[in-house]
N, C-alpha and C positions, 0 to 999 in steps of 0.2 A: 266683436260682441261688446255690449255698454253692460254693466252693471253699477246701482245706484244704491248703495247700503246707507239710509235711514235713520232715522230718530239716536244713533247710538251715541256712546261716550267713547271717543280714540282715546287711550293713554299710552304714552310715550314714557320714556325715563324722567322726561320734564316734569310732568303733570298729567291732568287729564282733562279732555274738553269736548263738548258737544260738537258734534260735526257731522255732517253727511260727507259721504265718498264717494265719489264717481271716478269710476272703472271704464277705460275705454284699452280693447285690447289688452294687453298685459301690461299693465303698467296706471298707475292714479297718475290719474287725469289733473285732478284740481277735488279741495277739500272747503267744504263752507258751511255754513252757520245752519242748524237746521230749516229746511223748507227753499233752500238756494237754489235747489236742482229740481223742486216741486213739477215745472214748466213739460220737464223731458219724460214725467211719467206719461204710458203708453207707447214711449222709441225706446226704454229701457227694462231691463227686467231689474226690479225691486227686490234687494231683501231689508224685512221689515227689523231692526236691531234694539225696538225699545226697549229700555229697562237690561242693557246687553252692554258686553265693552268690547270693544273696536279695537284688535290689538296686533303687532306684527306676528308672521307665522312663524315656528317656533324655531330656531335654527339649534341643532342637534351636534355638538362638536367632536363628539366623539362617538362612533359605531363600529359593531364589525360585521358587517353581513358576509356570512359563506366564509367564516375565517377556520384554516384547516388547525387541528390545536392536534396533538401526541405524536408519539413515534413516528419515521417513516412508513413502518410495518404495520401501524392499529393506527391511522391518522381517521378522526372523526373530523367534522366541518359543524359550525354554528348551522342553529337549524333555518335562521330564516336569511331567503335567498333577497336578492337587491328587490324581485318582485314582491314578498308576500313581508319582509321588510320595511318598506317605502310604504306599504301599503295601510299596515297598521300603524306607521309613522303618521299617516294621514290623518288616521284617523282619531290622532290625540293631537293634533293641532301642530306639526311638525312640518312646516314647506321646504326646509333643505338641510340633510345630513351630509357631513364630512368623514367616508367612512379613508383605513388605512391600509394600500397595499403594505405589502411584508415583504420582503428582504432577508431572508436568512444571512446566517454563513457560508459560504462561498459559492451565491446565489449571486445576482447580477440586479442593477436597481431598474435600468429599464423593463428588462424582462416580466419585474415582477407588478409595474407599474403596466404593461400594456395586458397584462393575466385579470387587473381587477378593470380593465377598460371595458375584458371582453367581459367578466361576468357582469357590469352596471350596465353597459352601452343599451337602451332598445327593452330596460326593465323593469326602469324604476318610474316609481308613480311622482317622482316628488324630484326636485332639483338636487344634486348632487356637487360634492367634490372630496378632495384626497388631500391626506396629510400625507409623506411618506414616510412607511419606515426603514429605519436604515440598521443591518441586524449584523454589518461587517465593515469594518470604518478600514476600508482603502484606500489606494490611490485613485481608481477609478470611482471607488462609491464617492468618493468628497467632489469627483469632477461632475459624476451624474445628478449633485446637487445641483451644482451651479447650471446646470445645464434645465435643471427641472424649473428652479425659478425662472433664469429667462426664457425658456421657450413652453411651458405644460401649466403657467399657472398653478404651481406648486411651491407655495411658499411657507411651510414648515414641515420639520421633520422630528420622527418620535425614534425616542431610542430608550434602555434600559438598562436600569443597575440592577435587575431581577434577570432571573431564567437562566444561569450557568450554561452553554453548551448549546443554547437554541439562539437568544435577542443579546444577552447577558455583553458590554461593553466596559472595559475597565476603563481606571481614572485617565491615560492616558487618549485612550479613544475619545474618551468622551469630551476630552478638554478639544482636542485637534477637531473634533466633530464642533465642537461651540467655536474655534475661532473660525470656520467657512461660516457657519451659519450668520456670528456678527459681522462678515463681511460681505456679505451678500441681503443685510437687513432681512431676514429669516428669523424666524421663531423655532425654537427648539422644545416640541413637547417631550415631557421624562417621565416614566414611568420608576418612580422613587421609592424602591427600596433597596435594604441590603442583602444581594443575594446568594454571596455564600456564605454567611452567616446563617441564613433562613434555608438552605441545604441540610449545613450540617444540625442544625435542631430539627428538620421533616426526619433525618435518618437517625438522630436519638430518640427521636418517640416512637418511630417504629418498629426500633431495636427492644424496646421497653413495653412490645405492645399496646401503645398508645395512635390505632387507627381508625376511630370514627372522623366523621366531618368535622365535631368541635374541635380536633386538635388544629383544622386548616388554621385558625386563628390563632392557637396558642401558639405554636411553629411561626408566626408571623405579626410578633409583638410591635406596637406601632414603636417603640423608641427605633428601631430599625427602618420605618419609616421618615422619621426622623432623622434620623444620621446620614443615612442616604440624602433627604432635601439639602442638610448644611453643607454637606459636602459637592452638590452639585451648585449651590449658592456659591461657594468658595470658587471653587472653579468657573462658572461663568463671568465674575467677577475676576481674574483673573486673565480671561479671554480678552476682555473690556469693555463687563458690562455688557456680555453675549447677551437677549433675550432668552430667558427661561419662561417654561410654564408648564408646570407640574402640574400633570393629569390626575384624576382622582383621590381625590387625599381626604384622607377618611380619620386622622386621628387629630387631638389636640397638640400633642408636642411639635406635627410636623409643620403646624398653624404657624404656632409660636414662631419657627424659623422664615417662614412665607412673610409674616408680620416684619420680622425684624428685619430682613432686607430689605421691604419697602422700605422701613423708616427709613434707612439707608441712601435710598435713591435709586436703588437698584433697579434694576428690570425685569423683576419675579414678578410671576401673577399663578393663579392657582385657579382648579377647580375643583366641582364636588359632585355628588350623586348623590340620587333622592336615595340611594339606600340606605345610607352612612347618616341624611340626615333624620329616617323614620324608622331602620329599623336595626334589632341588639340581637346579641348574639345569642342571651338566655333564648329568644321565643322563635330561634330560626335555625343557626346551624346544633343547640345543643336537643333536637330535637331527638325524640329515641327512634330505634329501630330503620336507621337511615336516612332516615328525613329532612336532615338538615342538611344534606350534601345538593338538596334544591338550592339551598344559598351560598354555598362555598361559589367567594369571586374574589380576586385579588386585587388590592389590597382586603383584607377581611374586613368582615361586620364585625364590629366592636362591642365589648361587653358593655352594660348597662350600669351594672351590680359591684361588677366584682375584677377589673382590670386592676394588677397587680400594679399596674406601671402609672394609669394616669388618676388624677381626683376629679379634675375639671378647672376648667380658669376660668371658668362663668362667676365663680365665687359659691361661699356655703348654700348660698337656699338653693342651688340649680347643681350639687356634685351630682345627685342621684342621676344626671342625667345624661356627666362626664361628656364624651367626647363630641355628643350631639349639638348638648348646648353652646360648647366652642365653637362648632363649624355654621352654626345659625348666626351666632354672634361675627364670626368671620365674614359671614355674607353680607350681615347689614352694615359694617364697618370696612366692605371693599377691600377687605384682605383676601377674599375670597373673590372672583371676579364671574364668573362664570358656573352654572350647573351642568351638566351635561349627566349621560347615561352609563357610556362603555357598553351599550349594548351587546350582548354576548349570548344568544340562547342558546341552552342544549338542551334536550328533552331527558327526563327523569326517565324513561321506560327501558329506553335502549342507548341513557349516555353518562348521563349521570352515576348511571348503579354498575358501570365500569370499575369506580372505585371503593365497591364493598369491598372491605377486609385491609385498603393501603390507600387514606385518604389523600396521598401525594397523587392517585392516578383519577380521581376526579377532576373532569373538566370543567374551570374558571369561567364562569361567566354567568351574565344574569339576560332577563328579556325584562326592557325598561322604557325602550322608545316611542312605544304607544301612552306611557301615564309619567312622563317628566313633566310636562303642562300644567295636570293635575295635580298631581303630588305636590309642586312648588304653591301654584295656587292653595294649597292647605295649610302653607304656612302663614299668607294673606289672611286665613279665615283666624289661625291662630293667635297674630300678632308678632311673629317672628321675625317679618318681611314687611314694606310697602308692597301697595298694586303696582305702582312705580318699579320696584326694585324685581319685582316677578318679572315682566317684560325684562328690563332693562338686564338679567343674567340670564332670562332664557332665548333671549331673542336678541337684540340691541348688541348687547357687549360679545357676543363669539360672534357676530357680523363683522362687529368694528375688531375685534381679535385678529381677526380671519381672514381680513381684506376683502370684505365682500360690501362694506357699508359706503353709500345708500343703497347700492342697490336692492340688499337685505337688510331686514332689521329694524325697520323703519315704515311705520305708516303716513306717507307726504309724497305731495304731487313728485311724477319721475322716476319714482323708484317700483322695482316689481311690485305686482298688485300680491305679492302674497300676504293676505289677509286671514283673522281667524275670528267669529265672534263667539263671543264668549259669554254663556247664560248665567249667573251667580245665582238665578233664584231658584236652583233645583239641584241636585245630586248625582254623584256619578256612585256607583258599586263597584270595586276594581274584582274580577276575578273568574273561575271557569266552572268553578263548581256548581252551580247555577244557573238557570238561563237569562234572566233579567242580568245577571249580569258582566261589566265591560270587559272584551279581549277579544283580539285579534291577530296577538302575534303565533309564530308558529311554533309554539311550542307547548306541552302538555300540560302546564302549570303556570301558578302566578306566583312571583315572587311577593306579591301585595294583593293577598287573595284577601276578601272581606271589605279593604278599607276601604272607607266612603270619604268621597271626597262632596264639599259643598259647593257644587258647581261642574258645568259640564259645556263640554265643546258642542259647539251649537250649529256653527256653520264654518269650511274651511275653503280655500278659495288661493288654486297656487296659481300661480303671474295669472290671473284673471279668469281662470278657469274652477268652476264650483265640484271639489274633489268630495265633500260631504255635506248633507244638508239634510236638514228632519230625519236625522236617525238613517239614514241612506247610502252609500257611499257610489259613489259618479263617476272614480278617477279610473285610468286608464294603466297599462304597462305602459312604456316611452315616451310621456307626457314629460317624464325628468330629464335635465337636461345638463349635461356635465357644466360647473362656473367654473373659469380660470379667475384663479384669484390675486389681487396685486398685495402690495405690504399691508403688513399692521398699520393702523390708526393710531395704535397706542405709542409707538417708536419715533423718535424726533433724531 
């Protein structure tokens, strides 16, 4: 099948330029001047992209579809599966997520790597692949790394200084964990906080009767996020110069430390989520009568107002808006490399309201992976970001992170046709409450219920195949296709 997309404007992290694109099979063909491919209308199917931008599809670096979260005994599972997932991933302009098998303690790393084989394998709409995590640093687990990079296309691994007793790796682990991974030219994602510090303050506010969802935040002050980055900085550093990159980092201080080891020369890089950069803690989790345990996700949503601990390093006229404006700032100035989701749903009827009465037993996690596109695109509308810079962290840079660029990440002859266009001249409504408007994922709620975005996915199009078009969606189960992926780009 040929596809021949039109009049549009492609922009790359370059710049941006008129071009027509022809699609032959999964994979561009060749890119030229408008009216180059004129000749072959009638053997191609057209889509029309005037007044539209031409952009790679979204690549998603961090997800957890079907991820089991509590006890043994009361263990719940995120609500949306690899199928209904991928699906609403589609449908926000998303052609391939990285989601993470899990590895407990005294779990086994293949086992748990051939567990999320079988739930992706034959269900996902959209192209996939795996970070692993690694939740018990042995002999065997450090072997089944090196065993993951060269044979499984599995070249990074997440581990944490959160969750005592479940993921939870101390300094020691974590260091021996960073020297395989720089030996083996692997990236190590971290999940960056201090977690028995953030233990013992969940069991003093609960001691104190301090249990609605606002305290998940206060229980988990970002200086602790913080501490946590410097000390896995230290230690990577240490290793010599192991690849880090700290997943979700949600506060200014832990920026700060992200920043300073690059200057460094380090090989830290970081990312963020649209939640951290839109939305506070006053108008989500301090809601009443339970309602903010819709946004209890870890690391927390940050105050606005009133954080005891940060002011902002935006400078005065931007405090009011403390930890946001750092990590907008961090984006444009490449201390920040990457957006991504943490995808995590769990339904407010029957998951979420588990933890009325002991906000410690609500389950972490948000649904994001249908409006990361958007959302980022809103910084575009705002002046936060280039159109440049939107591509280039939501697409571009976790390809080239990830080991997957050109093949991802990139709209240029050779590389997958995953393609997205992109309408600026109309709106999107993020939410459920209503019919007109957007959601798709599987879950009862919108974390970003109301907010309009200026602009909307218009057409989406994975290795060559049209997954959504005029308000439609086309894609299939199995169409996704597991990527083995080779090193970072960024590693010399």
């Amino acid at each position: 099948m040929r596809l021949l997309i039109r009049n549009g404007t492609v922009v790359s992290p370059t710049g941006r330029v008129a071009n027509d694109v022809l699609i032959d099979g999964e994979v561009v063909a060749a890119m030229g001047v408008p009216g180059q491919f004129d000749a072959l209308i009638g053997e191609v199917e057209v889509i029309d992209a005037a007044g539209k931008y031409v952009i790679p599809g979204g690549v998603d670096a961090h997800v957890h579809m079907e991820l089991p979260f509590g006890p043994a005994d009361d263990v719940m599972v995120s609500s949306d599966t690899f199928e209904t997932g991928t699906r609403a991933a589609a449908w926000g302009g998303v052609t391939t997520i990285i989601d993470m098998p899990v590895q407990k303690k005294g779990e086994h790393v293949m086992e748990s790597l051939a567990e999320w084989h079988r739930k992706a394998e034959g269900n996902c709409a959209i192209d996939y692949a795996f970070h692993q995590i690694i939740g018990d640093v042995t002999p065997e687990s450090l072997a089944a790394m090196r065993h993951l990079v060269d044979h499984e296309g599995i070249t990074s691994f997440k581990l944490f200084t959160a969750y005592p007793g479940v993921y939870y790796v101390n300094d020691g682990e974590l260091l021996q964990a960073m020297q395989t991974t720089g030996e083996l030219g692997a990236i190590m994602l971290l999940h960056a906080e201090n977690g028995p510090a953030i233990d013992l303050l969940v069991q003093q506010a609960l001691e104190r009767g301090a249990t609605d969802p606002v305290h998940h935040s206060f229980t988990r002050p970002s200086p602790l996020e913080a501490e946590a980055v410097h000390r896995a900085v230290v230690l990577s550093q240490i290793a010599g110069n192991a690849p880090l990159y700290v997943v979700h980092m949600s506060s200014g201080e832990a920026l700060e430390e992200i920043a300073a080891a690059r200057h460094h020369g380090r090989n830290v890089f970081a990312e963020t989520c649209p939640q951290y950069l839109w939305l506070t803690l006053e108008e989500t989790l301090a809601r009443p009568d339970f309602e903010g345990a819709k946004w209890v996700c870890t690391p927390p949503i940050r105050s606005r107002d009133n954080d005891p601990y940060w002011s902002g390093l935006a400078g005065a006229a931007h405090r009011s808006h403390g930890h946001q404006a750092d990590l907008w700032r961090g984006l444009r100035m490449n201390e920040i490399a990457v957006v991504a989701t943490d995808h995590c749903p769990f339904c407010f009827a029957d998951q979420k309201t588990r933890g009325i009465g002991n906000f410690s037993k609500i389950p972490n996690g948000l649904g994001g992976v249908e409006h990361r596109m958007e959302l980022i695109y809103q910084g575009v509308v705002t002046g936060e970001i280039t159109l440049e810079r939107w591509v280039e962290t939501c697409s571009t840079t976790p390809a080239r992170m990830f080991g997957m660029y050109p093949q991802k990440g990139i709209v240029a002859p050779g590389s997958d046709a995953d393609i997205v266009v992109w309408d600026p001249s109309t709106t999107t409504t993020i939410g459920v409450e209503a019919p007109d408007r957007k959601h798709h994922m599987a879950i009862d709620h919108s974390a970003f219920e109301g907010f309009v975005v200026d602009g909307r996915v218009d057409t989406v199009i994975s290795r060559g195949t049209v997954l959504v078009r005029e308000n439609q969606y086309l894609g299939r189960p199995g169409h996704g296709r597991y990527v083995r992926r080779g090193l970072s780009s960024y590693l010399v």
